[in-house]
C-alpha positions as YAML, in Angstrom:
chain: A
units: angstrom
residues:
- id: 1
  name: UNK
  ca: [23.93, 137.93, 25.54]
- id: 2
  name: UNK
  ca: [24.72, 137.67, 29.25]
- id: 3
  name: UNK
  ca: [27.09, 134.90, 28.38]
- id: 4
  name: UNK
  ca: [29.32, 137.17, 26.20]
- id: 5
  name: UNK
  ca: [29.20, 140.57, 29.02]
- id: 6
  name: UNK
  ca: [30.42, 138.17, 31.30]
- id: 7
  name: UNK
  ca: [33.10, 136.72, 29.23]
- id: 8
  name: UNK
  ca: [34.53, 140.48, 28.48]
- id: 9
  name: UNK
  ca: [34.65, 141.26, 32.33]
- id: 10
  name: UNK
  ca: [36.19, 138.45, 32.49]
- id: 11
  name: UNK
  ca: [39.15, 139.72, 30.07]
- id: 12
  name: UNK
  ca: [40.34, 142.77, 31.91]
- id: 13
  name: UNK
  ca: [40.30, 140.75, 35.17]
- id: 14
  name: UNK
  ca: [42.72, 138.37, 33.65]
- id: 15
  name: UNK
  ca: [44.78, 141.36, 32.30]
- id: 16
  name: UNK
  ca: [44.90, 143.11, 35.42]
- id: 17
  name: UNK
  ca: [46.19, 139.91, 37.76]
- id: 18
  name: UNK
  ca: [48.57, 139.32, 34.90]
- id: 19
  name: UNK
  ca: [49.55, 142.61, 35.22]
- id: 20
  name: UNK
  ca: [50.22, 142.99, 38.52]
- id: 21
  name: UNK
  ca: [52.12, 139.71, 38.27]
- id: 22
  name: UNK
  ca: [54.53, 141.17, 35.60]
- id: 23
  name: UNK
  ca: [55.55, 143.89, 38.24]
- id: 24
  name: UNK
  ca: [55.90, 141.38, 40.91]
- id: 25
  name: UNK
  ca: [58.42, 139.55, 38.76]
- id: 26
  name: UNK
  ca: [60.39, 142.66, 38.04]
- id: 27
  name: UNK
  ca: [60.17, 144.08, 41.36]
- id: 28
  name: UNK
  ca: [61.20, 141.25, 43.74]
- id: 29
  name: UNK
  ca: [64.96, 140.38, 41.98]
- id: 30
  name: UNK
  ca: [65.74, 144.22, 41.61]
- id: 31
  name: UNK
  ca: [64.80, 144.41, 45.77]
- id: 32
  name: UNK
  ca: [66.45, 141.28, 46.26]
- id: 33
  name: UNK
  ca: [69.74, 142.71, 44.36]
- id: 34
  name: UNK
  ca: [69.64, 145.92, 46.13]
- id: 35
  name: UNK
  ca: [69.36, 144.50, 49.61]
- id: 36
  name: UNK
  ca: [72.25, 142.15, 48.52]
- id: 37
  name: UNK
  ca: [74.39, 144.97, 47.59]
- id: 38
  name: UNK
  ca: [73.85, 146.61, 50.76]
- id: 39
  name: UNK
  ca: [75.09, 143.45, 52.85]
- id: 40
  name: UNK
  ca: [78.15, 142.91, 50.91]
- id: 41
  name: UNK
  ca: [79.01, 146.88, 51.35]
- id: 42
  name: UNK
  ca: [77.99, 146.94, 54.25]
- id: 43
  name: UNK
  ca: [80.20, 144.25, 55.43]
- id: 44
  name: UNK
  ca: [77.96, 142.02, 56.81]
- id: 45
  name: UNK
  ca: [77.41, 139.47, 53.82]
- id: 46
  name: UNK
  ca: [81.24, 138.56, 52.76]
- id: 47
  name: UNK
  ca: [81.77, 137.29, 56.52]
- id: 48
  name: UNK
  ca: [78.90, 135.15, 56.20]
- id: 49
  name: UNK
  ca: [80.21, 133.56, 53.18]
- id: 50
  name: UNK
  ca: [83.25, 132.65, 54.07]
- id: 51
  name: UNK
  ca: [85.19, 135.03, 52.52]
- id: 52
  name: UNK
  ca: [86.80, 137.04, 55.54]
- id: 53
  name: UNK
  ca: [88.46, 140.09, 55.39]
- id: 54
  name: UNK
  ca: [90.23, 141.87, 53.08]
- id: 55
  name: UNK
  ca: [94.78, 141.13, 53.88]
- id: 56
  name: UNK
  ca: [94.74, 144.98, 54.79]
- id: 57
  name: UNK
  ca: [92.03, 144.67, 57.05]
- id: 58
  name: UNK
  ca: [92.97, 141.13, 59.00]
- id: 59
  name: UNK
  ca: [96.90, 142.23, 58.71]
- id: 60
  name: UNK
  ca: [96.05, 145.50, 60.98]
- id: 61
  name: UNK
  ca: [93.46, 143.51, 63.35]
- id: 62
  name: UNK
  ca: [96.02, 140.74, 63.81]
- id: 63
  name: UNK
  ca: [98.94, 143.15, 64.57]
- id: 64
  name: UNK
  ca: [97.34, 145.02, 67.14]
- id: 65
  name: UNK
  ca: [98.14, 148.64, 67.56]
- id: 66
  name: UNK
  ca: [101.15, 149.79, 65.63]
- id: 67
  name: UNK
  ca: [104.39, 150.53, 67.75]
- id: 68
  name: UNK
  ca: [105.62, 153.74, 66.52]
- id: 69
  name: UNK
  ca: [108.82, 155.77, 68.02]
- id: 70
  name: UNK
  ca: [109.10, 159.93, 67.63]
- id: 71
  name: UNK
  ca: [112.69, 160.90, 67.58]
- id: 72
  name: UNK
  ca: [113.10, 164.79, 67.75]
- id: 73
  name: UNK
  ca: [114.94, 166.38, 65.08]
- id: 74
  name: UNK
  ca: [117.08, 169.68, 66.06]
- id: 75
  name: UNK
  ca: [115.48, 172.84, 65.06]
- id: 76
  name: UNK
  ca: [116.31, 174.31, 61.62]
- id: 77
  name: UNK
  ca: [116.34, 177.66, 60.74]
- id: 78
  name: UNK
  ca: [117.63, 178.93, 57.29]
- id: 79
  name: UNK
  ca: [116.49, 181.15, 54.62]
- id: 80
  name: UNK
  ca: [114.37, 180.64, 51.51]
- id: 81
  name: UNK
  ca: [115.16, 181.31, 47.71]
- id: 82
  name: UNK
  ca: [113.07, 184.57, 47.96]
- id: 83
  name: UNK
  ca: [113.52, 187.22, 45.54]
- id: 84
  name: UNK
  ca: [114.08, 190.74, 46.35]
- id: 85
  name: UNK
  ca: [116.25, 192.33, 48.90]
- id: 86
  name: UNK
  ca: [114.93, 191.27, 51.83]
- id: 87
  name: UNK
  ca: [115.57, 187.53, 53.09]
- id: 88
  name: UNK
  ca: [112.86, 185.33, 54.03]
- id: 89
  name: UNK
  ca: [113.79, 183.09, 56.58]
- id: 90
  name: UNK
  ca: [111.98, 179.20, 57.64]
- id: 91
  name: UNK
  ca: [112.18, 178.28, 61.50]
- id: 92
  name: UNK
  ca: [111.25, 174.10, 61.75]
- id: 93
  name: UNK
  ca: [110.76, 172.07, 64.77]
- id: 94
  name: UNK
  ca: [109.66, 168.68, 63.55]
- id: 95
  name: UNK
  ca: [109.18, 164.99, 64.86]
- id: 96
  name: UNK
  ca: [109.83, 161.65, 63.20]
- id: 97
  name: UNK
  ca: [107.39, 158.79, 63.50]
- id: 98
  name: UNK
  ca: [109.66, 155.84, 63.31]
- id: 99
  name: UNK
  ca: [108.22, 152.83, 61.49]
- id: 100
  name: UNK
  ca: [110.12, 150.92, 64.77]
- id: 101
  name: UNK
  ca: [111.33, 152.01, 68.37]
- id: 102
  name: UNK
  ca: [114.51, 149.98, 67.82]
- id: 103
  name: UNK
  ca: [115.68, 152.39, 64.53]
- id: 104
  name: UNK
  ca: [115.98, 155.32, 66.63]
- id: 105
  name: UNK
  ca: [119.61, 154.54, 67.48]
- id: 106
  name: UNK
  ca: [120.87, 154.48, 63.61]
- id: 107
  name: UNK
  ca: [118.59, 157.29, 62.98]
- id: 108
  name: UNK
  ca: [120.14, 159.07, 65.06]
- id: 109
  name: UNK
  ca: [123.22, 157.98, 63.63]
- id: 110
  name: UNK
  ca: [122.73, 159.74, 60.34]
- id: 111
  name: UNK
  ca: [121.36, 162.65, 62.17]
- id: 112
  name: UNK
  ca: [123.29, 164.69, 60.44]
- id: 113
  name: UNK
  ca: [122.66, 163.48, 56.59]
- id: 114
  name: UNK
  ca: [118.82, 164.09, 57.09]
- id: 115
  name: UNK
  ca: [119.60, 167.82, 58.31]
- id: 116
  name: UNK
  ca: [122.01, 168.90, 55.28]
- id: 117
  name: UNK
  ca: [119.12, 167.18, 53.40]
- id: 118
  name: UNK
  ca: [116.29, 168.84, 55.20]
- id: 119
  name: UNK
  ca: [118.17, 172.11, 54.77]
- id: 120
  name: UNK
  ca: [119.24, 171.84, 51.03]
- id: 121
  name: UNK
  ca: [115.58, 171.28, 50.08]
- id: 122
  name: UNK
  ca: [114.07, 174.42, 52.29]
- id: 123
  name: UNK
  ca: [116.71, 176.72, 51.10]
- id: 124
  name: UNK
  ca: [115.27, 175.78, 47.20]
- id: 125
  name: UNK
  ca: [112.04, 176.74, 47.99]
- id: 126
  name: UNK
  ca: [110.20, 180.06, 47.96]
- id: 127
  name: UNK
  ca: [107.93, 181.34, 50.27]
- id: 128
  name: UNK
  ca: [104.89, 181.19, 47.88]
- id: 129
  name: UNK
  ca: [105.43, 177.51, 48.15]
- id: 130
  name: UNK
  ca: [104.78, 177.40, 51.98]
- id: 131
  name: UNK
  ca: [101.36, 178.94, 52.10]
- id: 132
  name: UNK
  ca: [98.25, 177.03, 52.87]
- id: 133
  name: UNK
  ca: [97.71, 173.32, 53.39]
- id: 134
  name: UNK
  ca: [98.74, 172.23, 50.51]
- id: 135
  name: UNK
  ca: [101.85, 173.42, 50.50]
- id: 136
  name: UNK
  ca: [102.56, 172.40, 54.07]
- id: 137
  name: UNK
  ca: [101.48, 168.69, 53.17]
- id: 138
  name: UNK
  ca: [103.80, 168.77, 49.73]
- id: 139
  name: UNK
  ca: [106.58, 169.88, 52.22]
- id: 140
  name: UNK
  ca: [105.65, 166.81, 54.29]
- id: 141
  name: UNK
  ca: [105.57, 164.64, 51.99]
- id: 142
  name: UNK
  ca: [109.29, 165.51, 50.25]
- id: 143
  name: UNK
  ca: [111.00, 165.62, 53.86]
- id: 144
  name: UNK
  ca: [109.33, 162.15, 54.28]
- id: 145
  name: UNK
  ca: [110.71, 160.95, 50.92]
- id: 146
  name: UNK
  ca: [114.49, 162.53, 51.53]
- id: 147
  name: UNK
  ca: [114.08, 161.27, 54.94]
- id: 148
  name: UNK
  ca: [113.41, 157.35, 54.10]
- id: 149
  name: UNK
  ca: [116.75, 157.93, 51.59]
- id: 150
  name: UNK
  ca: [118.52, 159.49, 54.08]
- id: 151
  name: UNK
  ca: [117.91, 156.39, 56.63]
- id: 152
  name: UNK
  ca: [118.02, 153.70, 54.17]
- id: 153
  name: UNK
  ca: [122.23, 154.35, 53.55]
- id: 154
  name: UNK
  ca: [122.53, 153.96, 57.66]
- id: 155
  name: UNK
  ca: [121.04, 150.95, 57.50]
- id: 156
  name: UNK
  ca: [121.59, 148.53, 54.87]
- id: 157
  name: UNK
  ca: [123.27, 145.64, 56.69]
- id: 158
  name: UNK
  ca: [119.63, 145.63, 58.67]
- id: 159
  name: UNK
  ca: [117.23, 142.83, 57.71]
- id: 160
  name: UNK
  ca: [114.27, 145.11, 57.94]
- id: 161
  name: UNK
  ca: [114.36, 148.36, 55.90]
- id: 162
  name: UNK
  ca: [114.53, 151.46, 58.39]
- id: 163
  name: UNK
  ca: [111.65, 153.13, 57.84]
- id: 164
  name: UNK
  ca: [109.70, 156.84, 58.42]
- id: 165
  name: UNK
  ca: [106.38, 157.17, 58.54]
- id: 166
  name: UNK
  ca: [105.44, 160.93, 59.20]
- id: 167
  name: UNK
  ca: [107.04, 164.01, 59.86]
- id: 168
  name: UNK
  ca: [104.71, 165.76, 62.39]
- id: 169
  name: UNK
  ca: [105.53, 169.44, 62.25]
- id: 170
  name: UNK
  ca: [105.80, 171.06, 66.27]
- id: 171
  name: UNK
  ca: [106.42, 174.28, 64.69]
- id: 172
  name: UNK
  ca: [106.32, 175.93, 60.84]
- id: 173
  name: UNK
  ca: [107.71, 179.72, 60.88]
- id: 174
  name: UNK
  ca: [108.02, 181.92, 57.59]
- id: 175
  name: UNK
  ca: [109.19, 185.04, 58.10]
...
């Protein structure tokens, strides 16, 4: 009878180690693919393969620091579609960040295209539009649009296309 006690214990032994080996075989690849994901996100693994960087990433590193130009626009003052009696008026001091020192000149040159533009599109808008963040990026972002139209008339003999980056705004006044 000894012979078969001893054969039983034996059982769960060999259940247990088998066990435990089942959750070694699971848990080793899933840590294995974890800490792989981390080293590719992190950065650290494509390098090591070979794969470099990504063009957006090696174009800026290769370039070096970006030469940028601001060109000072006149200030513009003019009134907003506002309904009511009383007018509401928009005072704008702004800054172009040129793409290029060397476009400043031509610009300049259609100086006065981006103002009648910059004007026509502030007189169209109403005061509720201004308010806030938001509406001081949309504003931003549709003087940097008429802008880059503006510019690319004055210079289409040029190799390069003129180009604006950023309107940075000195000073935004509704009143």
């Amino acid at each position: 009878m000894s012979g078969q006690i001893e054969a039983s214990d034996e059982a769960p032994a060999e259940k247990k180690g088998l066990g435990r080996k089942k959750i070694l075989l699971l848990v080793v690849p899933v840590l294995l693919a974890v800490i792989g994901a981390g080293l590719w996100f992190g950065g650290i693994l494509p390098p090591l393969l070979g794969m470099g960087q990504p063009p957006a990433m090696a174009e800026s590193r290769d370039s070096g620091p970006r030469a940028v130009a601001f060109l000072d626009m006149p200030e513009i003052v003019t009134n907003l579609n506002a309904t009511g009696r009383r007018p509401v008026y928009v005072k704008l001091r702004s800054k172009l960040e040129l793409a290029r020192a060397e476009d400043s000149a031509l610009i300049q040159a259609s100086m006065p295209r981006l103002l009648d533009l910059f004007q026509t599109y502030l007189r169209e808008m109403r005061p509720e539009e201004l308010r806030g963040s938001l509406g001081t990026q949309r504003l931003r972002e549709e003087l940097v649009a008429r802008a880059n139209i503006a510019v690319a008339q004055a210079g289409r003999g040029d190799a390069q296309q003129i180009r604006i980056n950023d309107i940075l705004f000195l000073e935004l006044l509704v009143q």
